[in-house]
N, C-alpha and C positions, 0 to 999 in steps of 0.2 A: 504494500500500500504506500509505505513512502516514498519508494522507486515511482508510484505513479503521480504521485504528488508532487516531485522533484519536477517529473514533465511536463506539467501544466504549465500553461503561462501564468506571470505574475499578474494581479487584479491591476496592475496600473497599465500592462499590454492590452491586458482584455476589455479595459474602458479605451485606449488611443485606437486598437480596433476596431472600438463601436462606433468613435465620432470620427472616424476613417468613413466607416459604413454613410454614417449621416450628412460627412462631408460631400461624401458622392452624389447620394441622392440631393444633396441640395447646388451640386455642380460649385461646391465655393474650392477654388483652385488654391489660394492661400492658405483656409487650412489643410487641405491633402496635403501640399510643400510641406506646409509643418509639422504635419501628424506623420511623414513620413521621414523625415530629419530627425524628429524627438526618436521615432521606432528605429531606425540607422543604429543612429546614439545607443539607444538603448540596450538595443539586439547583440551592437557590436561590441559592448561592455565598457564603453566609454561615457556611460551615465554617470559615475560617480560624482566626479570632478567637473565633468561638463553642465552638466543641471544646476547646480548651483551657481555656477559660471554666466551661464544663459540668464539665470534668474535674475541676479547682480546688475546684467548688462543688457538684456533685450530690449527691456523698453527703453532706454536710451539709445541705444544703438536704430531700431524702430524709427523714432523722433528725430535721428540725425536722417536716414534718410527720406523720411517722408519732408522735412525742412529740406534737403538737394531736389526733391520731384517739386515742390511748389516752388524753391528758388531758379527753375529751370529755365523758364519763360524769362524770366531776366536775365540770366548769362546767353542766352540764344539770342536775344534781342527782339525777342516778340512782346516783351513790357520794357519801356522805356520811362523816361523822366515826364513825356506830352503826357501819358496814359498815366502817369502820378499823381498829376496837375487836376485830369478829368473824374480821377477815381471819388472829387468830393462836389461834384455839381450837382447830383443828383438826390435823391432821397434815400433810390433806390442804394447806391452807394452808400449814403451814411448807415442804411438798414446793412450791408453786408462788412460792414468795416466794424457795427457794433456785433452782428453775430460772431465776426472773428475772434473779433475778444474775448467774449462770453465763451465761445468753444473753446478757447486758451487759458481763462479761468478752470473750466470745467476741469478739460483735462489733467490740470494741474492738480486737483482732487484727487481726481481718478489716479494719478500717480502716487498718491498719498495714498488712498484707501485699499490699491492693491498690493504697495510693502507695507501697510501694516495688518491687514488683513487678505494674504493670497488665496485663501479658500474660495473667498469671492468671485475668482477669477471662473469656476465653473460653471456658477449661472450663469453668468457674462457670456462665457461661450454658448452654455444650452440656450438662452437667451437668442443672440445673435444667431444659430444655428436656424432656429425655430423660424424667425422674423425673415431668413432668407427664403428658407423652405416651403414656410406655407405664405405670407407676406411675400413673397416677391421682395424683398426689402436688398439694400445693398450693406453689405460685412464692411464697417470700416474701422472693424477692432474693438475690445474691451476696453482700450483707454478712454473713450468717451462714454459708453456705458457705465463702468465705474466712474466717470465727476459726475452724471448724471445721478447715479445711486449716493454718488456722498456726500452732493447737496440735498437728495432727497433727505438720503440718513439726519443729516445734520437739521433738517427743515422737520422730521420727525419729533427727533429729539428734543428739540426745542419747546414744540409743545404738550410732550407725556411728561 
């Protein structure tokens, strides 16, 4: 019996398995990449030291390059200084220069609420999974999902 127990996969392959499964069905390609990089790592016995590593490092590392895809249009010169000038003539404009913020607050939570609380990071994902799959919705990560929960959190708390 223990020889068959040795063979079983660990409970944390057999959940990256499932949201493998569900990544599929829900055709979200980023997390396939992921859930098959984490299984790599895993499989290949390179989890120990790397997991913690990733932990440490992913979301910043994340943040550095999602900040190079939005600074991109600028160094190609498809946003210039004219289109800096125009970015405030409108309403429209000032409505997306304060959502910026506000998504830059949020996020900044969500960075908070996911190192001190990482468990959270599951909903987050069954969450996002959910909202792609059956919602048609677009995966643009846990990091806005958790500022959105930890101003929730915090807007809870406030009044229990």
């Amino acid at each position: 019996m223990e020889r068959l127990v040795k063979r079983l996969p660990s409970e944390s392959i057999l959940f990256l398995l499932l949201l493998l499964v569900i990544s599929l069905i829900a055709k979200n390609s980023s997390l396939m990449i992921a859930i098959a990089v984490l299984l790599l790592l895993k499989v290949g016995g390179m989890d120990a030291k790397s997991f913690s590593f990733i932990q440490s490092k992913g979301i910043n590392w994340g943040v550095t390059i999602i900040t190079i895809a939005v600074l991109a249009p600028i160094a190609s010169g498809e946003i210039g200084f004219r289109d800096l000038s125009g970015a405030f003539k409108t309403p429209f404009a000032w409505i997306a220069l304060i959502s910026g913020i506000l998504v830059a607050l949020l996020a900044k939570g969500g960075v908070k609420l996911l190192a001190d609380d990482p468990q959270i990071t599951t909903a987050l994902v069954i969450g996002t999974i959910l909202s792609v799959s059956i919602f048609k919705g677009v995966a643009v990560g846990p990091l806005i999902g958790a500022g959105i929960a930890y101003t929730a959190m915090k807007i809870f708390s406030f009044f229990s």
